[in-house]
C-alpha positions as a printed NumPy array, in Angstrom:
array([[-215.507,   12.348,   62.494],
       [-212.652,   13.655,   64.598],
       [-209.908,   12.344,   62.371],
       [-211.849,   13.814,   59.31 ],
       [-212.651,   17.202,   60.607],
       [-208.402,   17.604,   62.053],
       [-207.563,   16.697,   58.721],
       [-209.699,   19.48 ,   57.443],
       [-208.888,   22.478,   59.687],
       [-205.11 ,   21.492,   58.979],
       [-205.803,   21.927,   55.022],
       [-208.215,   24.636,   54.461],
       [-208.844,   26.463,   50.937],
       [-210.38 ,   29.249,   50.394],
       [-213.836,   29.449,   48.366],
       [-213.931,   27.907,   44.731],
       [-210.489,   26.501,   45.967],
       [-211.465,   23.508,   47.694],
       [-210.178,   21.004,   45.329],
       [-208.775,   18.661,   48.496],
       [-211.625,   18.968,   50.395],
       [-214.032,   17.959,   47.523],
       [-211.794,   15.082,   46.676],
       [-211.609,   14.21 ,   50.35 ],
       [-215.627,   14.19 ,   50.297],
       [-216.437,   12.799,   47.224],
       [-213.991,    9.897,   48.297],
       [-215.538,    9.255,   51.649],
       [-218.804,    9.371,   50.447],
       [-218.465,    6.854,   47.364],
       [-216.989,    4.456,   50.761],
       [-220.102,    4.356,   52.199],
       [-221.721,    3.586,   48.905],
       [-223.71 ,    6.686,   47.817],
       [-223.772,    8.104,   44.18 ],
       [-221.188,   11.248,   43.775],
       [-221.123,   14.11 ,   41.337],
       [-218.308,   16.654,   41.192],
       [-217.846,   19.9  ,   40.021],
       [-221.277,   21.464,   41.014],
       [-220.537,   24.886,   40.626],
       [-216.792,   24.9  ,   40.524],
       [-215.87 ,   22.403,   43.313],
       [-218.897,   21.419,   44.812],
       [-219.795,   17.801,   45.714],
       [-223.158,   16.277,   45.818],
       [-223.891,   12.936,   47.093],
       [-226.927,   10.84 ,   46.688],
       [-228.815,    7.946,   48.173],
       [-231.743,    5.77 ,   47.678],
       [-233.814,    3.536,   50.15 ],
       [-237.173,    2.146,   49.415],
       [-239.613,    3.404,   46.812],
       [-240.748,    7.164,   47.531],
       [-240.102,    9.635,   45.22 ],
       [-239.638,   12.242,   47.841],
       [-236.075,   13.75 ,   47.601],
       [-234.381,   15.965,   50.402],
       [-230.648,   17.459,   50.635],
       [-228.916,   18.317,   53.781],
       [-226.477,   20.862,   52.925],
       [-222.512,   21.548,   54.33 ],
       [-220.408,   24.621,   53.192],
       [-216.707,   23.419,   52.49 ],
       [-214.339,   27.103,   52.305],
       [-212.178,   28.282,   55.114],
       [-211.349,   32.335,   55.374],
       [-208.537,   34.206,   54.749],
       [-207.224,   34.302,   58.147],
       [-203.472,   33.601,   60.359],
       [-204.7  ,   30.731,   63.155],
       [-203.218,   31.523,   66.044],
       [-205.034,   28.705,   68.324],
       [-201.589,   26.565,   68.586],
       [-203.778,   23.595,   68.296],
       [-201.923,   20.495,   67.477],
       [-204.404,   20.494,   64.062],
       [-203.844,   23.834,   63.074],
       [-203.427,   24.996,   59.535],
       [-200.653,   24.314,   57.696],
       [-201.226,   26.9  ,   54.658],
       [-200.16 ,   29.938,   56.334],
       [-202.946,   33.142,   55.846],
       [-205.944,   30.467,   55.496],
       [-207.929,   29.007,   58.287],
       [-211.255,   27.084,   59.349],
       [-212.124,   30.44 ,   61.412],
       [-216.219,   29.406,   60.495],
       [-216.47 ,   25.566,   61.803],
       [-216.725,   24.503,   57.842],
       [-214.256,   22.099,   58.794],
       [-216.907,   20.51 ,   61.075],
       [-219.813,   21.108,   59.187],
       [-218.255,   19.007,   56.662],
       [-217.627,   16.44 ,   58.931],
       [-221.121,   16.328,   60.461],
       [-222.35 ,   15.529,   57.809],
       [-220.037,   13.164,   56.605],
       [-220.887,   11.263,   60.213],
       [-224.553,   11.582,   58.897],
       [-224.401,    9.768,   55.744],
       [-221.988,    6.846,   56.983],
       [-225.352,    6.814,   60.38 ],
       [-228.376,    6.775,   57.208],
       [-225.946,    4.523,   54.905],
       [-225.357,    1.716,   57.343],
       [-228.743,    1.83 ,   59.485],
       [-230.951,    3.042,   56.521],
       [-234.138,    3.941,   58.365],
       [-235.473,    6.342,   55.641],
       [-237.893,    6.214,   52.035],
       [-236.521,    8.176,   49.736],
       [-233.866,    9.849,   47.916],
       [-231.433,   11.831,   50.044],
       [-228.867,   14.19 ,   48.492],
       [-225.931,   15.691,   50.71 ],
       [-225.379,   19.09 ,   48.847],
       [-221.665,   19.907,   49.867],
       [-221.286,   23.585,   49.056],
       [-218.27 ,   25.475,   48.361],
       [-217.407,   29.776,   48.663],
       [-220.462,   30.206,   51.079],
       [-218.097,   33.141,   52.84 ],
       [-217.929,   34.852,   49.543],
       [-221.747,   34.502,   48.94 ],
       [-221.883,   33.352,   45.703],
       [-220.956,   28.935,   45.911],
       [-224.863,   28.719,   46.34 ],
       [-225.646,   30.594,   43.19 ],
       [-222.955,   28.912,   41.471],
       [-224.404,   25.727,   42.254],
       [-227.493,   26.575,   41.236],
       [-226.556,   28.137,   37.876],
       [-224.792,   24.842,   37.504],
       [-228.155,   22.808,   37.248],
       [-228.323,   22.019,   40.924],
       [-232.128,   21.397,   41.414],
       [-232.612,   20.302,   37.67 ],
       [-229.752,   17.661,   38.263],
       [-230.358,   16.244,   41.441],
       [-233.831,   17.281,   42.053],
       [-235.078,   18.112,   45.652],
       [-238.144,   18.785,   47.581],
       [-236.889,   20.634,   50.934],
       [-233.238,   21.271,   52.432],
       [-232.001,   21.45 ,   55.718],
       [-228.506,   23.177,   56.994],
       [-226.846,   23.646,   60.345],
       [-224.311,   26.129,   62.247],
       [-222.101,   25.746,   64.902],
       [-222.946,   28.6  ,   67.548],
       [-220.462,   29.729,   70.323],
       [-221.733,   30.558,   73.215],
       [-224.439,   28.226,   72.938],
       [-223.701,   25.012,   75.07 ],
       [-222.624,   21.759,   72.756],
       [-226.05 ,   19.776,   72.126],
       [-227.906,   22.79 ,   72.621],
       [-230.402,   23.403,   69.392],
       [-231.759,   27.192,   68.558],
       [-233.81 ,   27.93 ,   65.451],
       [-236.976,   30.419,   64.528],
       [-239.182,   30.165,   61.886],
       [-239.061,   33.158,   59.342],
       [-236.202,   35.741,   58.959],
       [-233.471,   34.045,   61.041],
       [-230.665,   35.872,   59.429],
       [-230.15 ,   39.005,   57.575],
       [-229.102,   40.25 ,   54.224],
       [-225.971,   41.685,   53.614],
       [-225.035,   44.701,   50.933],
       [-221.911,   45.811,   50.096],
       [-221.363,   49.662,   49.426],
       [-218.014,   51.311,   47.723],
       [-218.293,   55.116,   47.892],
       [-215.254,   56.832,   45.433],
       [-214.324,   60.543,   46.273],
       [-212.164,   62.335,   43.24 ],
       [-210.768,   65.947,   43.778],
       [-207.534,   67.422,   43.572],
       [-204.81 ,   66.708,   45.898],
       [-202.213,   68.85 ,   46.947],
       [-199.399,   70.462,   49.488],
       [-200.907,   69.818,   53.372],
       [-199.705,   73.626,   53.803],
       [-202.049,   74.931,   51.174],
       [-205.422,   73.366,   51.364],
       [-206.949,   76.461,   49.246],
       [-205.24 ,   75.811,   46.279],
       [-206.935,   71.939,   46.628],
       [-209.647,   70.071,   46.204],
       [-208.806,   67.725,   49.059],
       [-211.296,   64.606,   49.851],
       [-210.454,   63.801,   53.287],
       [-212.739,   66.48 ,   55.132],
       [-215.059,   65.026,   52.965],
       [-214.226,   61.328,   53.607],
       [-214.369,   61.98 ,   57.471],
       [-217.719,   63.712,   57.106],
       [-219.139,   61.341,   55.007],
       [-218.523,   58.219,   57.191],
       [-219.947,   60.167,   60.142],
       [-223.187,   60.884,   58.443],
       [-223.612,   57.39 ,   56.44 ],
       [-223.304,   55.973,   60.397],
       [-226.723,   58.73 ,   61.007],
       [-228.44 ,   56.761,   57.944],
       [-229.69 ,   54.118,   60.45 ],
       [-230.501,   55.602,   63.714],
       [-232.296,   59.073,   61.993],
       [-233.544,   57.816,   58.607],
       [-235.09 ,   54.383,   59.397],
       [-237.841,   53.353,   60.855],
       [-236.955,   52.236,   64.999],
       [-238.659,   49.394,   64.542],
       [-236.891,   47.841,   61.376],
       [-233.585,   46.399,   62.023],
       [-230.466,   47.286,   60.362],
       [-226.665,   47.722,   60.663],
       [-224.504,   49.682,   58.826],
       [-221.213,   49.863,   59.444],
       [-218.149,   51.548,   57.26 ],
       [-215.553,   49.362,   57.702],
       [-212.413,   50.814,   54.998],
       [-211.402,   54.517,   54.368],
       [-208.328,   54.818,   52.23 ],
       [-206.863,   57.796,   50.063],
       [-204.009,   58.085,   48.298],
       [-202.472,   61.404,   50.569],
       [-198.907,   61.431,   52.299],
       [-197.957,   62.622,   55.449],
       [-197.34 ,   66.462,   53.76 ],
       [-199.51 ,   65.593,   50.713],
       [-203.389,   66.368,   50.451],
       [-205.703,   63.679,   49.387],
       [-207.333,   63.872,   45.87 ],
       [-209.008,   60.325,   46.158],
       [-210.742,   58.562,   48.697],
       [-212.499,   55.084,   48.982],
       [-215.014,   54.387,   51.504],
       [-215.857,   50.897,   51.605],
       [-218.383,   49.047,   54.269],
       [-221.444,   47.083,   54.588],
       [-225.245,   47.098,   55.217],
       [-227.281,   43.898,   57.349],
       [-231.263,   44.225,   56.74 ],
       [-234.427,   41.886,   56.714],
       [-236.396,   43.034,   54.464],
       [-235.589,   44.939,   50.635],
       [-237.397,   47.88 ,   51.201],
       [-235.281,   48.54 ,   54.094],
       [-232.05 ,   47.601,   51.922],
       [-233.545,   50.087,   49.217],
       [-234.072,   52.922,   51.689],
       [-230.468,   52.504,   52.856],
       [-229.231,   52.606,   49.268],
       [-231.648,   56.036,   48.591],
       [-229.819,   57.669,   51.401],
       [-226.571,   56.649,   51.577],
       [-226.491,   58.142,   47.694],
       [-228.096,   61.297,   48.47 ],
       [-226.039,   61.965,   51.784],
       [-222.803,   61.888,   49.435],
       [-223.949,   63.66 ,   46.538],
       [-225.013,   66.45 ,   48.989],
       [-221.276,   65.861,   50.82 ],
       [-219.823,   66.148,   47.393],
       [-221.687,   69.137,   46.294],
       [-220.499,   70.971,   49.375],
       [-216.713,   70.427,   48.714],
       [-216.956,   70.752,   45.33 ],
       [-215.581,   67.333,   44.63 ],
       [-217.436,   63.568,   42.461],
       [-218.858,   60.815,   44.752],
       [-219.274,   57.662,   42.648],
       [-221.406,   55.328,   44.752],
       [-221.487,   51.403,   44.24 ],
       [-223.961,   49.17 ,   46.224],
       [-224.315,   45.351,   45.653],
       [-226.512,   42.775,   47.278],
       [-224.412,   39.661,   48.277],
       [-226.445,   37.761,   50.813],
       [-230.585,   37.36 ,   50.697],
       [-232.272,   37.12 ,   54.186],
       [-232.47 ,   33.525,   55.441],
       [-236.111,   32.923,   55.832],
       [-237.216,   29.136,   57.616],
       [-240.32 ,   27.836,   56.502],
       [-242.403,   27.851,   59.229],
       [-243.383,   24.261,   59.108],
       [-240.199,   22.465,   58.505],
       [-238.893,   24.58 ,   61.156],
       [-241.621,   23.105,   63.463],
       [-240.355,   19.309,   62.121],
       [-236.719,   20.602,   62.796],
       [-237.862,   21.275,   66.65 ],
       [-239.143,   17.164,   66.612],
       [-236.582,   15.659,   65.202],
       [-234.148,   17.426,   67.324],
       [-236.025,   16.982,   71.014],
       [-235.034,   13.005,   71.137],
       [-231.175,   13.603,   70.257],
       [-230.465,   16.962,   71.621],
       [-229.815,   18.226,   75.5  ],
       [-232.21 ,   21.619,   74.587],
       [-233.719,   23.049,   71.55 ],
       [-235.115,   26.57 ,   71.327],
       [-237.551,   27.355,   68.271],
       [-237.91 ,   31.246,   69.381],
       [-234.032,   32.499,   69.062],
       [-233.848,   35.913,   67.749],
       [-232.736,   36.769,   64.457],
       [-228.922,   37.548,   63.959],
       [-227.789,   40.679,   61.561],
       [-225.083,   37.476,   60.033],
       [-225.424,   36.589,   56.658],
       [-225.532,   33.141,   55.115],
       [-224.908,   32.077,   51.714],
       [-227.789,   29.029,   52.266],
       [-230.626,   31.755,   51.821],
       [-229.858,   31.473,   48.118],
       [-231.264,   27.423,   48.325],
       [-234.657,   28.58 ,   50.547],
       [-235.438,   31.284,   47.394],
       [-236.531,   27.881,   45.506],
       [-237.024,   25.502,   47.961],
       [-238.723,   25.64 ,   51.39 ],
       [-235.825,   24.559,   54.394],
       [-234.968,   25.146,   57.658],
       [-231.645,   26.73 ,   58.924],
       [-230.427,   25.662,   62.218],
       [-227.462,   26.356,   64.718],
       [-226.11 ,   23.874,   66.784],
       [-223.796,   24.658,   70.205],
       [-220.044,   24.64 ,   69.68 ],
       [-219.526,   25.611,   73.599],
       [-219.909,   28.689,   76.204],
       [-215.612,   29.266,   76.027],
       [-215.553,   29.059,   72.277],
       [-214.338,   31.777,   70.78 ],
       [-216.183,   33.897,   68.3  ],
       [-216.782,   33.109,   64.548],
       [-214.202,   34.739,   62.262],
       [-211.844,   35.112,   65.512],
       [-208.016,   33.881,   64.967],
       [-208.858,   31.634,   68.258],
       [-211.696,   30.09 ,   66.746],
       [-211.699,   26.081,   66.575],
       [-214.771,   23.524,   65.952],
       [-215.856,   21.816,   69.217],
       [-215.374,   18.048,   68.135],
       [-217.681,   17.166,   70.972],
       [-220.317,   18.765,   68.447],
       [-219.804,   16.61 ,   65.648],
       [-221.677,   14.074,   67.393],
       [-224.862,   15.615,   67.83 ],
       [-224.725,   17.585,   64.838],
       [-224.211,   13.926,   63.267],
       [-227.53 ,   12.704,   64.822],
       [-229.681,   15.439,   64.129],
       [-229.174,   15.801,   60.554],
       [-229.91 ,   12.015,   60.424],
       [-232.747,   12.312,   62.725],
       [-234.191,   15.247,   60.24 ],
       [-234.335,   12.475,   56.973],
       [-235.803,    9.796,   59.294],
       [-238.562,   12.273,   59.995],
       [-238.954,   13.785,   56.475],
       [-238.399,   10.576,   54.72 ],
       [-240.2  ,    8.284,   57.039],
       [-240.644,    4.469,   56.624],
       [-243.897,    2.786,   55.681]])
């Protein structure tokens, strides 16, 4: 699992890119003698397996797509396609549960079908619809799924999960500011938008803290303002751009209500068009309550700890889009207390993960698909 997840992180591709990595998968797994598909939903890979005669079906699930990022961990493994790296642990996901299948294809132990759902462009938030527009659950039919995490901070063998929302929705908002630019030494004879702009991201930051509920959670943050003024020239266009993290859609739709009204009213004032544009990328990640429980069971006899009350995180993740048709459990597994963060140009999978991340998602079919 080592040599597989280097060889990842040292060729990463981006989402709906991962034509290596699929081939790499669907390679390995026809080795250890399960059925492969290509394809899914651009380049997604699903493997399946048969022991015994239960028609019960589960998939364990593994996101393939590296980020758009410069590594900078000097790591003897690092990428070699400069501007792309494995910032997210995909790379070890992958590998996981790679290490899984070859464990359930050479010691069986299991009655059923199992299908390993390899999943590209989760950081874009759309490989698990495109899988599932491709026929996913029609073609290789299921009856519960089951994904894991790497966590820093968390120690390696460490297990956390929670039953219900475990991670949040995430929205994307563009707000477009047209006026009339002009000379920085008249601003009377303009319709400048970057009083405006300023304002605007000030008060969209008040949406949360004054127009929400304390007790809902909720982040907004505005993370892009950019016009198309000089260093003498005056503005005439601005683009906000940010995003929203929320557990529950009324809470999304109350954001939406005022972050429109707050820059019409901004607009009206300076006498200049807001155009707002708000998207929903990423559905809350809600654990069934039950599988979450069988989760906590299957992990106590291979893992050092496992915690079944974490609190929810305001991430997003694309396997949300699976549990809105079948009932799953989402799980994060330790990648080490001096890792550094997610997303971080430092960041590198903990290989001394792969191990137990390799066990419990084995551990998880023995218990779902049990023998006799």
């Amino acid at each position: 699992m080592t040599g597989w997840r280097r060889d990842l992180h040292r060729h990463p591709e981006f989402g709906f890119e991962e034509h290596r990595t699929a081939a790499f998968v669907a390679r390995t797994l026809r080795d250890l003698g399960f059925d492969v598909a290509e394809g899914i939903g651009g380049t997604g890979v699903v493997g399946t397996l048969a022991r015994g005669g239960s028609n019960r079906a589960i998939a364990l699930r593994a996101d393939m797509d590296a980020l758009r990022i410069d590594e900078a961990t000097g790591a003897d493994w690092a990428s070699a396609t400069p501007g792309t790296m494995h910032a997210c642990g995909h790379d070890g996901h992958t590998a996981m549960l790679l290490g899984a299948a070859g464990l359930l294809a050479q010691e069986g132990g299991f009655d059923g079908t199992l299908r390993l759902v390899f999943q590209p462009a989760e950081e874009w938030g759309c490989g698990a619809q495109a899988m599932l527009d491709d026929g996913l659950l029609s073609r290789f039919p299921f009856d519960e799924i089951y994904g894991l995490h790497n966590l820093p901070g968390l120690p390696v063998g460490h297990v956390e999960t929670r039953a219900g929302a475990i991670m949040s929705a995430e929205d994307i908002f563009e707000i477009t500011l047209n006026g009339q630019g002009g000379h920085a030494a008249q601003p009377h004879r303009a319709r400048e938008v970057m009083l405006p702009a300023a304002g605007l991201v000030q008060a969209l930051h008040s949406i949360v803290s004054r127009r929400l509920d304390p007790a809902d959670v909720a982040v907004l943050s505005v993370t892009e303002l950019t016009t198309d003024g000089a260093r003498n020239v005056l503005p005439g266009r601005a683009v906000i751009r940010g995003d929203v993290r929320s557990f529950r859609s009324e809470v999304s739709a109350r954001i939406e209500e005022q972050m429109r009204r707050i820059a019409a009213g901004v607009a009206a004032q300076h006498g200049i068009e807001a155009d707002v544009s708000y998207r929903r990328e990423f559905v809350p990640l809600l654990n069934d309550a039950d599988l979450t429980a069988a989760v906590a069971e299957a992990a106590r006899p291979v893992s050092a700890a496992v915690d079944v009350e974490a609190a929810p995180m305001t991430a997003s993740e694309d396997f949300a889009r699976f549990l809105a048709h079948v009932p799953g459990c989402f799980a994060f597994i330790g990648n080490g207390e001096a890792s550094a963060p997610l997303h971080s140009p430092a960041y590198d999978f903990n290989d001394d993960a792969l191990i137990h991340g390799a066990r419990l998602l084995a551990a998880i079919v023995a218990r779902r698909l049990p023998e006799g």
